[in-house]
C-alpha positions in Angstrom: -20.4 -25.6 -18.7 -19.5 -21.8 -20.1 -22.6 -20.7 -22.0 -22.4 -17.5 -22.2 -20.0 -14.7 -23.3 -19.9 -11.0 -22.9 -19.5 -9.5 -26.6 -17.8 -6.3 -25.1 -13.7 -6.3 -25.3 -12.7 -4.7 -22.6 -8.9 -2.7 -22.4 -8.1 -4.0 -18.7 -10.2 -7.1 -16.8 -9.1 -6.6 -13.1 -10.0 -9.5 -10.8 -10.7 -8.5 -7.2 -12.8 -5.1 -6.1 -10.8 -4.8 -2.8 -9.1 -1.1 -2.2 -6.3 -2.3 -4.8 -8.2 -3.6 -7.7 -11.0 0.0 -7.5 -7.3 2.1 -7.6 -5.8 0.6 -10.3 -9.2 1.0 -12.2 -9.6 4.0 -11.5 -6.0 4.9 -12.3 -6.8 3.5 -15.6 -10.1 5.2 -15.9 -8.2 8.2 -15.7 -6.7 7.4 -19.1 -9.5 6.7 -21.3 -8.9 2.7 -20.4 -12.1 0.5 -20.5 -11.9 -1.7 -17.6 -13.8 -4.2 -15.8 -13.4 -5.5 -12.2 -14.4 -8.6 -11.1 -15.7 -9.1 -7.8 -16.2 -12.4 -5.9 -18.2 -11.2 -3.0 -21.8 -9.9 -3.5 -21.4 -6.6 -2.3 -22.1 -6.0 1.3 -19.7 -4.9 3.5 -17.8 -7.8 5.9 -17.3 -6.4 9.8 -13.6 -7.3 9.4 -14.1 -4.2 7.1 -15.6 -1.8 9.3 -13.9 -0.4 12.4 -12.5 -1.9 14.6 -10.9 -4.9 12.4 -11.0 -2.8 9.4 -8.3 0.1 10.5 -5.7 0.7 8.4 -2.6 3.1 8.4 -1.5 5.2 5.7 1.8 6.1 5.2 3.3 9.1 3.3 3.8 7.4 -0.1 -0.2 6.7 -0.1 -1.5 9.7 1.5 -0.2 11.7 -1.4 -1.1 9.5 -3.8 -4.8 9.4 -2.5 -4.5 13.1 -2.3 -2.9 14.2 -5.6 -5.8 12.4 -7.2 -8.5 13.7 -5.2 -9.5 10.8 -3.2 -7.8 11.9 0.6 -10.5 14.8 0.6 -13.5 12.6 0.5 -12.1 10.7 3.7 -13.1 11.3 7.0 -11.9 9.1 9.3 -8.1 10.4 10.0 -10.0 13.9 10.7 -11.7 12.5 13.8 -8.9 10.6 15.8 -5.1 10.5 14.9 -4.8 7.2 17.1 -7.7 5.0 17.5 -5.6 3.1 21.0 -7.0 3.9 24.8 -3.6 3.8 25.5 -2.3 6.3 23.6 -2.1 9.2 26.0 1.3 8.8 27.6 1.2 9.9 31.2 3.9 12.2 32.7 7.4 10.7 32.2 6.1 8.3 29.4 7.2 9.0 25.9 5.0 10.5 23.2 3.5 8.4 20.4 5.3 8.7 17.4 4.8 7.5 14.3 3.9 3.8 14.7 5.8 1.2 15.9 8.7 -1.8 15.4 8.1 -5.3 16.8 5.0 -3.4 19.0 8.0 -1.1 20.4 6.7 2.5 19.9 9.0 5.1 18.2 9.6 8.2 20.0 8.0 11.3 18.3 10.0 13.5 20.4 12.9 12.1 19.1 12.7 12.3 15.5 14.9 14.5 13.5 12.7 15.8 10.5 15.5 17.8 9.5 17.1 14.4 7.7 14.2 14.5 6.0 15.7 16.7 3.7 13.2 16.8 1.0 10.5 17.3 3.0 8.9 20.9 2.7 6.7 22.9 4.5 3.5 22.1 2.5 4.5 18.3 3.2 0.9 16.1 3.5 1.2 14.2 6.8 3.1 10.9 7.1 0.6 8.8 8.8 -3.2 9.0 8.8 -5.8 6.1 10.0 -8.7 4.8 7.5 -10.2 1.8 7.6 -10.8 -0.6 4.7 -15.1 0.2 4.3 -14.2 3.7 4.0 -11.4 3.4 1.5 -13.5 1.3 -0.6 -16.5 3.1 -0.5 -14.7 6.5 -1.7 -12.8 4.4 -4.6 -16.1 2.8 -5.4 -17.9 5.9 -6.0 -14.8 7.5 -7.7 -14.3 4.2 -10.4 -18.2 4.7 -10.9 -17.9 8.1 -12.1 -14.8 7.5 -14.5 -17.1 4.4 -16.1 -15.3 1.3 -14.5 -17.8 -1.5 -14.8 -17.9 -3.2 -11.8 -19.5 -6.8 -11.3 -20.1 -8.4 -7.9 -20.8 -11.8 -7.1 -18.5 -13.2 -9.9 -14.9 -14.3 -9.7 -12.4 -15.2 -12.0 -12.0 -19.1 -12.5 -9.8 -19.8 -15.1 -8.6 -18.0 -18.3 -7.0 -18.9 -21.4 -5.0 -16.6 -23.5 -3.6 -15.9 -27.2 -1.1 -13.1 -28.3 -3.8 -10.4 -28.3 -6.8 -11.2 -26.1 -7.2 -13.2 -22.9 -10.7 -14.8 -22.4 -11.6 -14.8 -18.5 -13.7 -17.2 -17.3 -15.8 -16.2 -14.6 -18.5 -19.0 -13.8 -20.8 -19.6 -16.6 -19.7 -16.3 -18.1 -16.7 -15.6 -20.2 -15.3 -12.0 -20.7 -12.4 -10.7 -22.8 -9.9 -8.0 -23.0 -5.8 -7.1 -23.8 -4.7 -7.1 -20.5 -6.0 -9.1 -16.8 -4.7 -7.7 -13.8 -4.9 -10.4 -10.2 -5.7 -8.3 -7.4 -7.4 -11.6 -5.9 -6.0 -11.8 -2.8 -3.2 -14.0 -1.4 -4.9 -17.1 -3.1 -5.1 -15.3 -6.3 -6.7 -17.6 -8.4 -4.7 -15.3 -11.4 -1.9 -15.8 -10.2 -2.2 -19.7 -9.5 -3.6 -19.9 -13.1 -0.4 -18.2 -14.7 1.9 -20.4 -13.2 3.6 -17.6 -10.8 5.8 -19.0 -8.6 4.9 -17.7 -4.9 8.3 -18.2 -2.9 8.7 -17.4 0.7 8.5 -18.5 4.2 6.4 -20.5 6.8 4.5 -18.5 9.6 5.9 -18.3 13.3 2.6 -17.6 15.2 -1.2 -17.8 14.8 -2.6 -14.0 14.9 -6.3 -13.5 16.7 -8.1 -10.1 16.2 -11.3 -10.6 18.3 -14.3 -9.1 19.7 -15.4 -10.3 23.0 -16.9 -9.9 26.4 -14.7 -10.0 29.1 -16.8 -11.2 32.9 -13.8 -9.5 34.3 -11.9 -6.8 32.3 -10.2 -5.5 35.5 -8.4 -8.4 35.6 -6.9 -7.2 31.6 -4.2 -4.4 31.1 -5.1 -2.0 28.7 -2.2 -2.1 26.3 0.6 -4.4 25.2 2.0 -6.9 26.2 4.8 -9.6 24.8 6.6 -12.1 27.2 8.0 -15.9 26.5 4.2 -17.2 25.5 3.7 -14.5 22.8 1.8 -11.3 22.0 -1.5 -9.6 23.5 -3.3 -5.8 23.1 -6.3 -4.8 24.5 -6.2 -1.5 21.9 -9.6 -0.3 22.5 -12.5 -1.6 25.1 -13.5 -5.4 23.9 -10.9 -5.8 21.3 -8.5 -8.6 21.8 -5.5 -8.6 19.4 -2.6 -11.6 20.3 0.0 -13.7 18.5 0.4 -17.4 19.7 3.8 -19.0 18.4 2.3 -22.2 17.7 4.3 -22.1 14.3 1.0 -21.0 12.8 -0.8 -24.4 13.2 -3.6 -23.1 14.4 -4.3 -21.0 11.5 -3.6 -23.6 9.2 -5.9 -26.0 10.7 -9.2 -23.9 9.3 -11.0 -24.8 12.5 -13.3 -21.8 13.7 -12.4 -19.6 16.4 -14.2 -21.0 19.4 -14.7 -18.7 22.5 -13.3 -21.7 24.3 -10.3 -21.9 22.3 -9.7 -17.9 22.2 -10.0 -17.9 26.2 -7.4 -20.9 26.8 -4.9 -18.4 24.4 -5.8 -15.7 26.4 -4.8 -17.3 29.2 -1.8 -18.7 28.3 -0.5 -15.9 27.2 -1.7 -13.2 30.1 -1.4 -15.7 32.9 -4.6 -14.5 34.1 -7.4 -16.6 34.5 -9.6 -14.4 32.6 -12.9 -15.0 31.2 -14.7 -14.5 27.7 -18.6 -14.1 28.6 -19.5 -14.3 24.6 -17.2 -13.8 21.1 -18.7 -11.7 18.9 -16.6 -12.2 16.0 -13.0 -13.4 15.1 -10.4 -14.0 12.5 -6.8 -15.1 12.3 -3.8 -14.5 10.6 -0.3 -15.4 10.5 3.3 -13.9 9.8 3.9 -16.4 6.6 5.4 -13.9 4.0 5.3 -15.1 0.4 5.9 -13.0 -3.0 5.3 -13.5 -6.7 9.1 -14.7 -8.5 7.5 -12.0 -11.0 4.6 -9.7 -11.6 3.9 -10.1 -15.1 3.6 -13.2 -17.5 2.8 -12.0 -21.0 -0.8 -10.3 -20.8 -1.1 -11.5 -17.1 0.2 -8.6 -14.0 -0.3 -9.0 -10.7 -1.1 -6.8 -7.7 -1.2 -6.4 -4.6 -1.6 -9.3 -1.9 -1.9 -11.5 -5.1 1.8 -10.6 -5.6 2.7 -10.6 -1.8 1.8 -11.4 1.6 2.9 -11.1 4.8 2.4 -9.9 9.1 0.1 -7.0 9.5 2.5 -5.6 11.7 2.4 -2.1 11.3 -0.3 -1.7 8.9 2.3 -2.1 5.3 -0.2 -4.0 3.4 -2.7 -1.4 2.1 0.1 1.0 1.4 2.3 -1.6 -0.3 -0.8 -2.2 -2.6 -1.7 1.2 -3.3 2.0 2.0 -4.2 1.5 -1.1 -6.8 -1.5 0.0 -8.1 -0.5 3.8 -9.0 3.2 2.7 -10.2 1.4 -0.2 -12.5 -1.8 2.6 -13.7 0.2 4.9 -15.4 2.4 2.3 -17.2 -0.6 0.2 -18.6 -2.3 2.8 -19.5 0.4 4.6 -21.6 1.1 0.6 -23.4 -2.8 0.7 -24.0 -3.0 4.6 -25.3 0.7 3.6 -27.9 2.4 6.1 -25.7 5.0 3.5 -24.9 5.8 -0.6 -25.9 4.8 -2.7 -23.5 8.5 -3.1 -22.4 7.4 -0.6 -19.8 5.4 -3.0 -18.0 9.1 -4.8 -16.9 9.7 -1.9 -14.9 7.0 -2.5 -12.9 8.2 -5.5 -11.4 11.7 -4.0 -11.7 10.7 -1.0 -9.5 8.0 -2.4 -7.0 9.7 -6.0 -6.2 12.5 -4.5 -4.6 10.0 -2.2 -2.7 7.7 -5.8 -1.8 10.6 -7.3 -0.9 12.2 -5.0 1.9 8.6 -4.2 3.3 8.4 -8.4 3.5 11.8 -8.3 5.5 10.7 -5.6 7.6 8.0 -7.7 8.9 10.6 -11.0 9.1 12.4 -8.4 11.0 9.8 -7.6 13.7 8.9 -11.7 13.9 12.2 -12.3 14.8 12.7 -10.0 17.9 9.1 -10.6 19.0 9.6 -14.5 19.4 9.5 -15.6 22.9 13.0 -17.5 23.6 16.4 -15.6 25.4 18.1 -14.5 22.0 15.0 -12.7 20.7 14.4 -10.8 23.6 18.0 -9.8 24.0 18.1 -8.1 20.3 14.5 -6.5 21.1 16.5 -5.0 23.9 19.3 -3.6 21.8 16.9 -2.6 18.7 14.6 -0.6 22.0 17.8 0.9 22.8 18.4 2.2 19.0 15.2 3.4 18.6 15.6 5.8 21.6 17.9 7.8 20.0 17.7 10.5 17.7 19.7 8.8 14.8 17.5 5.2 15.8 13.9 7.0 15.7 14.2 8.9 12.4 15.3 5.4 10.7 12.4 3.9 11.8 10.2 6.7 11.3 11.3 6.8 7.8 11.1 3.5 7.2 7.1 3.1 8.5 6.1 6.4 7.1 7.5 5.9 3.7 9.7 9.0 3.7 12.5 7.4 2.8 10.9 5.0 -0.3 12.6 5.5 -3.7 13.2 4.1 -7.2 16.3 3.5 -8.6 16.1 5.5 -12.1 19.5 6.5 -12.3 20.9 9.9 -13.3 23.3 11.9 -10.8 20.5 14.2 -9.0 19.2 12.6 -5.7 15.8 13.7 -6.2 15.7 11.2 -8.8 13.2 8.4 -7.8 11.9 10.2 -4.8 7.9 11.4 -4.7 7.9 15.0 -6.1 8.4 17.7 -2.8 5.4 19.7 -2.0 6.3 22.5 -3.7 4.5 25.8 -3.0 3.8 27.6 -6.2 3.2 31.2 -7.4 -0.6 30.7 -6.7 -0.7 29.7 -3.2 -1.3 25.9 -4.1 1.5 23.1 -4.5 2.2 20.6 -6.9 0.6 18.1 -5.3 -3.0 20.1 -6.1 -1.9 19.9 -9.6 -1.8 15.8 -10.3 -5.2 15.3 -9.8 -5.5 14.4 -14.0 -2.6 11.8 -13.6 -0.2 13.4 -16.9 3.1 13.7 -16.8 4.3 17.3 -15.7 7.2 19.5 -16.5 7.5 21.4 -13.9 9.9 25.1 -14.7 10.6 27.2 -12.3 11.8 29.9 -14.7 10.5 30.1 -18.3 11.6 27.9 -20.9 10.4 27.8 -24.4 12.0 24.7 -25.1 10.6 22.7 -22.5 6.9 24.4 -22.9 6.9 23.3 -26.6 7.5 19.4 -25.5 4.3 19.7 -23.3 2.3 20.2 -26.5 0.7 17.1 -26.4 -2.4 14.8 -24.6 0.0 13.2 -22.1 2.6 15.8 -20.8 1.6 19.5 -19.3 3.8 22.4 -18.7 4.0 24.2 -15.6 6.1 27.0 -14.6 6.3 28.6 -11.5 8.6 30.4 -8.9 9.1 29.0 -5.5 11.0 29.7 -2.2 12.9 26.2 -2.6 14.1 24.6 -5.9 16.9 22.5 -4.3 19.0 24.0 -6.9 16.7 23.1 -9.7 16.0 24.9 -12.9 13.4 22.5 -14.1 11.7 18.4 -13.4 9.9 16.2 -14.8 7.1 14.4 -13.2 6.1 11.1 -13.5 1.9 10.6 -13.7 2.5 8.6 -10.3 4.4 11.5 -8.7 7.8 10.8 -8.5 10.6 12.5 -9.6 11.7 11.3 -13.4 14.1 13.8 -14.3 15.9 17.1 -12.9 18.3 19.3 -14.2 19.7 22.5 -12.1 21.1 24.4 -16.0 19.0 25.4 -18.7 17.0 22.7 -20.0 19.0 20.1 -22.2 15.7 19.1 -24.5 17.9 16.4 -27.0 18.8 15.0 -22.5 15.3 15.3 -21.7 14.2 13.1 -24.5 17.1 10.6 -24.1 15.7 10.0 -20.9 12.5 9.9 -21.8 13.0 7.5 -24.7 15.7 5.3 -22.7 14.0 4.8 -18.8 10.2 4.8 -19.7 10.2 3.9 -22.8 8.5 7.2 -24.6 8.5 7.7 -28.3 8.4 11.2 -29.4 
């Protein structure tokens, strides 16, 4: 029975406080948004959290997200080891450890050529850095405090009924209310479910174990990977077992506990050693199903994050894949809340980060397939090892994991367009990305123009000019408050174009 109601109407009701839910508040923070999260668990921090389960990579797209709002400099973590493996020393003769890996097959860093990279500067942030999930969330927890987010643990959403205007949340015996309700719940999103979002996909392949255990005989273990015909095992750091079992995920599925029984007989199977657990610690499972939302919004209702898609941790896409979601949907809600733009603006979320969800959850299909353990499998992972050894082969991949290569189709002829801003150096020694950290749109000039200056007069758009060693040709950009690249132009500013765009891809009224 619902018996009592919050009289406060709140801009934004996020449900979920995981690393997804505190950036989009705080993204919305930013812009003068009242929001509230919703947060199911009470508050303290789960081991599967907290190194070792808790590491997490960051790719390119993320780490200069984090950084261009501040965030990247409160983290510690990637300053103290750039790979957390015991393995990751190659020996003389091995090959150096690039930048991740395909399918658990480890791309060559000595074989990447940057130089495709071709908007890459000097002043580039790095394309991978490790994190783990406590310390992401505890610097986006303090950060969403400061900007006002009101946070509330120990309740989660279970239900919500909605009219034009408001939606009224339903969170135990207490109901809450506000324009807009954001599902960052997880990939049982009780949002989503309650919207009526389709969640289409495919069934899992293997049961995943990440596990900490004593071993009565480690000698008997290698320390590092291994994959043959009964599936997948790592021994990544002392005591930490990580293994696929292509049991078509049934053992996931079943909800029994992880038994240290039941974890030794996999480990067996799969090693062919007859290696023995002394005591489990801990452990959890996953699997490889992949699953994503037919849409992310329905009316007042957007999703997020693992509530909008799921799939293998294999290679650490999941964090970045939400993070992206979260600072592409920020700005966009934000400007519909503020009347910068109609809520039309909100389709281009799902029209610009589906497509993005969508290859990340075939990239992970991809890896599934060529780790499988039957004769045509291993005969393409042979090929796809031979393709990544080459020049041409690594840089893909690199590109691919790191996020180099990720872009949104805007249109318009300059190839730029879509891509995160450069790291331009400017006149006073810092780069644009040191410039974001308020989240506006920015008109970036790297020769004066009068034109373009008297557009920035405004709340939401700043000027900036500056000279630089490398324009790529360019008079003058526009930046999106997410950091990529709306508009370009290498001639003197067109302002009745610059509008047009404006007006016709995001949506602006002037």
């Amino acid at each position: 029975m619902i018996n009592t109601q919050s009289n406060h109407t709140y801009d934004v009701i996020i449900a979920g406080g995981g690393p997804v839910g505190l950036f989009l508040a705080c993204e919305l923070a930013l812009a003068k948004c009242s929001v509230l999260v919703l947060e199911k668990n009470a508050g303290s921090c789960s081991v599967h959290k907290q190194l070792p389960f808790g590491l997490r990579g960051l790719n390119s797209v993320s780490i200069e997200a984090l950084y261009r709002r501040g965030l990247l400099q409160q983290m510690e973590l990637h300053k103290q080891f750039k790979t957390p493996h015991i393995n990751s020393n190659p020996k003389p003769g091995e090959k150096a450890p690039g930048l991740g890996h395909f399918a658990r097959i480890p791309i060559n860093r000595a074989k990447i050529d940057a130089s495709q990279w071709k908007y890459r500067l000097p002043d580039a942030l790095d394309t991978s850095l490790f994190t783990s999930m406590e310390e992401i969330e505890t610097v986006l927890l303090k950060r969403a405090t400061e900007l006002g987010v009101e946070i509330m643990n120990g309740l989660h959403i279970t239900g919500f009924t909605k009219n034009p205007e408001m939606i009224i949340v339903q969170a135990g015996e207490t109901t809450f209310t506000s324009q807009w309700l954001v599902g960052c719940d997880g990939s049982r999103s009780i949002v989503r479910k309650a919207a009526g979002i389709e969640f289409a996909g495919t069934e899992p392949e293997f049961t995943g174990y990440s596990a900490k255990v004593d071993i009565a005989d480690p000698e008997k273990l290698h320390t590092g990977g291994i994959t043959n015909e009964k599936g997948m095992y790592l021994l990544s750091q002392k005591d930490y077992l990580i293994m696929q079992d292509f049991d078509g995920g049934a053992f996931h599925n079943s909800n029994q506990p992880v038994t240290r029984e039941h974890l030794q007989a996999v480990l067996r199977k799969i090693y062919g050693a007859d290696v023995t657990i002394n005591k489990l610690h801990t452990a959890t499972t996953w699997t490889d199903r992949a699953r994503q939302a037919t849409t992310y919004r329905k009316g007042r209702v957007l999703l997020a994050g693992d509530a909008a898609h799921i799939h293998a941790p294999l290679g650490g896409q999941g964090l970045n894949l939400g993070i992206g979601d979260g600072m592409n949907l920020g700005w966009k809600l934000a400007a519909v809340i503020n009347g910068h733009a109609s809520d039309e603006l909100l389709n281009t979320y799902f029209n610009e980060r589906y497509p993005i969800g969508a290859k990340v959850l075939d990239w992970s299909r991809a890896q599934v397939a060529i780790m499988k353990p039957d004769p045509s499998s291993r005969a393409i992972n042979a090929i796809v090892r031979d393709l990544m050894d080459t020049s041409d082969g690594a840089t893909y991949f690199a590109g691919r994991i790191s996020g180099v290569n990720m872009r949104y189709d805007l249109g318009g002829d300059h190839p730029l367009l879509g891509y995160s801003v450069p790291a331009f150096k400017l006149s006073d020694g810092t780069t644009i990305n040191d410039k974001m950290a308020d989240a506006l749109w920015t008109i970036l000039a790297f020769e004066h123009n009068d034109a373009l200056k008297s557009i920035a007069d405004n709340e939401w758009i700043k000027y900036i000019e500056s000279t630089t060693t490398e324009t790529f040709g360019l008079k003058a950009l526009l930046i999106r408050p997410d950091g990529f690249v709306a508009w370009s132009t290498n001639k003197n500013a067109d302002v009745d174009e610059f509008k047009r765009v404006l007006s016709s891809n995001q949506l602006i009224s002037f």
